[in-house]
C-alpha positions, 0 to 999 in steps of 0.5 A: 633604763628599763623599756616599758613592758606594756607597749612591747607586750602590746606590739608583741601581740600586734606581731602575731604567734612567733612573737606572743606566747599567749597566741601561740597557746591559742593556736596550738589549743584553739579552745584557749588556754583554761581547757588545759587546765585540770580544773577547768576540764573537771568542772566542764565534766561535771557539768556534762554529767549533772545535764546528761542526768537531768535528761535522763531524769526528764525523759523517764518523769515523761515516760511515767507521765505518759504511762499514767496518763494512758492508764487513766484514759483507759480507765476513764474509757471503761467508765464510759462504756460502762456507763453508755452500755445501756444505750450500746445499741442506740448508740451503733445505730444511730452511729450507722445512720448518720455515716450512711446519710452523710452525703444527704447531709451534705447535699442539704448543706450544700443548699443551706450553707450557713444552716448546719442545724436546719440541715441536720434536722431535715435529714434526721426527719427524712431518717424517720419519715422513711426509714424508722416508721416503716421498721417499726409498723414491719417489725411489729406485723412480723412480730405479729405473724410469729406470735400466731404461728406459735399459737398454731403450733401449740395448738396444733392447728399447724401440724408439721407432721402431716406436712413432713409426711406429706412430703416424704410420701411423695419423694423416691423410694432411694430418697427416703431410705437415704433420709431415714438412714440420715435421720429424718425418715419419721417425723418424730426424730426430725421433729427435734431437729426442724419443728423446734427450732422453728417453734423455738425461734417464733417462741423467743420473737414473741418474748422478746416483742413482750419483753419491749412491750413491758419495757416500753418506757426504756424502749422510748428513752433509747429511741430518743436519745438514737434520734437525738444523737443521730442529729449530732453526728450528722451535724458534727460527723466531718469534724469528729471523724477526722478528730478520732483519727487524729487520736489514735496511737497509730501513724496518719496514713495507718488510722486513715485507712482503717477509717476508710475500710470502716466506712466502706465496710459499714456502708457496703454492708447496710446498702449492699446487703441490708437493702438487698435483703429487705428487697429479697424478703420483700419479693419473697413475701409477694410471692408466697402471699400470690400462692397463699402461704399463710404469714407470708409476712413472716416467711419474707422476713426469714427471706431477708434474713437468711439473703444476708448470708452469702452462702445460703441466700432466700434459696434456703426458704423458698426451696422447702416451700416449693417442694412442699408445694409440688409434694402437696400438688399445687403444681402452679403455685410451686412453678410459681414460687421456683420462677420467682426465686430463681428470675426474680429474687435471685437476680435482684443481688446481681442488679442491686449490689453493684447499683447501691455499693459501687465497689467491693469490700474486700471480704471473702464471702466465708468470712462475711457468712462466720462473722455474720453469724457470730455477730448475730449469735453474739449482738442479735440485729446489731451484729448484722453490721458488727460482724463484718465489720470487726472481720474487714478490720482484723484484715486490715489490721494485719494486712499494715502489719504486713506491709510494714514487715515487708516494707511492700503492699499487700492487699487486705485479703492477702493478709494472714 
């Protein structure tokens, strides 16, 4: 009699490996008895294969998407700059205004809460109150004062070689040889290199007050719409800056930091040196209206200018007008301009810059004098402010890379 197969099997399995060949397979192949078949493994392979190449297939669609991507933000960027270009200037300034009148509008916001509009249409008024309307009743005195003097100059009525002669006569004998051996010894050959410069300058202010004159209507429009964004961004600033950081193809920590150098760059710049130079140009317009220099108005506003150069400084007027002064012998006048240029506008940088910037920038005074410059050569007034700022930047830019060379900090005037 044949014992039924089921229950031994069934107690064969129960008893474990030693007496169930199915456990014992298990046991010596734990991933089970259809891994050892040839079949199994095939079909398991080419699964491996067909997923491995629809990853591969998945990443480079991705990076194609993403490269496309890139290349329509880059055109749809030109585009835009293309197209705002015509507002380039409106635009910087207007970016400039409200990153420097922030904390007002913070402070305003502080007292309205629940009123960001109010807020920010107060501020854009004291912005037009304090800071547009006199810049625009100065601008157009200066520009004023510049048209009369190349009037002057044509019609020679300001004759700059009686007042080289002037002064030349009144110099040592040695002095002059070395000027005429330089070059400057008649007025004829330093006439090139001086009174056409100068008749050049005022000459290209005119036109260019002209110029905003004929296209008084453009002008208006882009003063318009400087106002209209302004209001913008100081009401929206502290949501779009971090927004802009965020999107930059950079880590966190390095868009953070060239957004803070930007901030700091900027402000420095227009407290630090924009105010302090209106301070200069303002005293130094004072002083030569106290001695009677003619367009003392003017001569404060090449004052400012040249106060923005670190290098050079108001030293740059006032000297040559104190000479002359003391060459012409009006002795007291040229005692005054010296004592108010040295005490007076000379010292006004060292008690103003550290009062309105509170720390430094970071840039060495030859960088902040060629990127001044340059920005000027290359943008007119805006450059004032872009100069520096694309010079801070650069700086920093490298001083990350650096770092992230190096793996240590380096500070950002260290950097290559």
């Amino acid at each position: 009699m044949t014992a039924p197969v089921a229950p031994i099997a069934g107690v064969a399995h129960a008893l474990g490996p030693p007496h169930c060949t199915g456990c014992i397979r298990r046991v010596t192949d734990p991933a089970g008895p259809k891994t050892a078949d040839p079949r199994y493994t095939n079909a398991t392979n080419r699964r491996d294969r067909r997923a491995k190449r629809g990853r591969q297939l998945t990443i480079e669609r991705r990076h194609v998407e993403n490269g496309g991507l890139i290349l329509f933000l880059v055109l749809i960027s030109a585009g835009l700059i293309l197209i705002v270009s015509g507002f380039a200037g409106a635009l910087l300034w207007a970016s400039l205004a409200a990153l420097l009148f922030q904390p007002l509008f913070r402070r305003l916001l502080r007292r309205w809460p629940l009123r960001r509009n109010l807020a920010a249409m107060v501020t854009l008024l004291i912005i037009t109150v304090a800071v547009v309307i006199p810049a625009l009743i100065l601008a157009s005195l200066v520009v004023d004062q510049a048209a009369g003097v190349y009037a002057q100059i044509r019609s020679g009525q300001i004759n700059f070689a009686a007042y080289f002669q002037q002064v030349l006569d009144a110099l040592p004998v040695r002095l002059r040889d070395a000027l005429d051996h330089a070059g400057y010894g008649s007025f004829e050959r330093a006439q090139a290199r001086i009174s056409q410069a100068i008749g050049s300058s005022a000459s290209q202010l005119t036109r260019r007050a002209f110029s905003i004159g004929a296209n008084a209507a453009a002008f208006l429009l882009a003063f318009g719409v400087g106002l209209y964004v302004t209001f913008f961004l100081l009401r929206d600033g502290d949501r779009i800056g971090p927004a802009i950081v965020r999107a930059l193809p950079l880590e966190r920590s390095v868009g953070q930091r060239l957004a803070e150098k930007f901030v700091a760059v900027t402000r420095a710049t227009i407290k630090g040196s924009g105010v302090v130079a209106l301070v200069q140009g303002a005293l130094g317009a004072v002083t030569f209206w106290i001695v009677g220099l003619p367009a003392a108005l003017l001569w404060g506003a090449l004052m400012a200018i040249a106060a923005l150069l670190p290098a050079v400084g108001p030293a740059i007027i006032w000297t040559p007008v104190a000479v002359y002064l003391l060459a012409t012998g009006a002795i007291w006048q040229a005692v005054v301009v010296v004592l108010s240029g040295v005490l007076v506008i000379g010292l006004a940088d060292n008690i103003l810059r550290p009062i309105l910037v509170g720390r430094d920038t970071g840039l060495p005074d030859w960088l902040v004098l060629v990127t001044t410059l340059g920005g000027i050569d290359a943008l007119g007034l805006s450059g004032i402010v872009v100069g520096p700022l694309v010079g801070a930047l650069f700086l920093t830019g490298w001083a990350v890379l650096t770092e992230q060379r190096l793996g240590e900090p380096v500070g950002a005037e260290e950097a290559p």
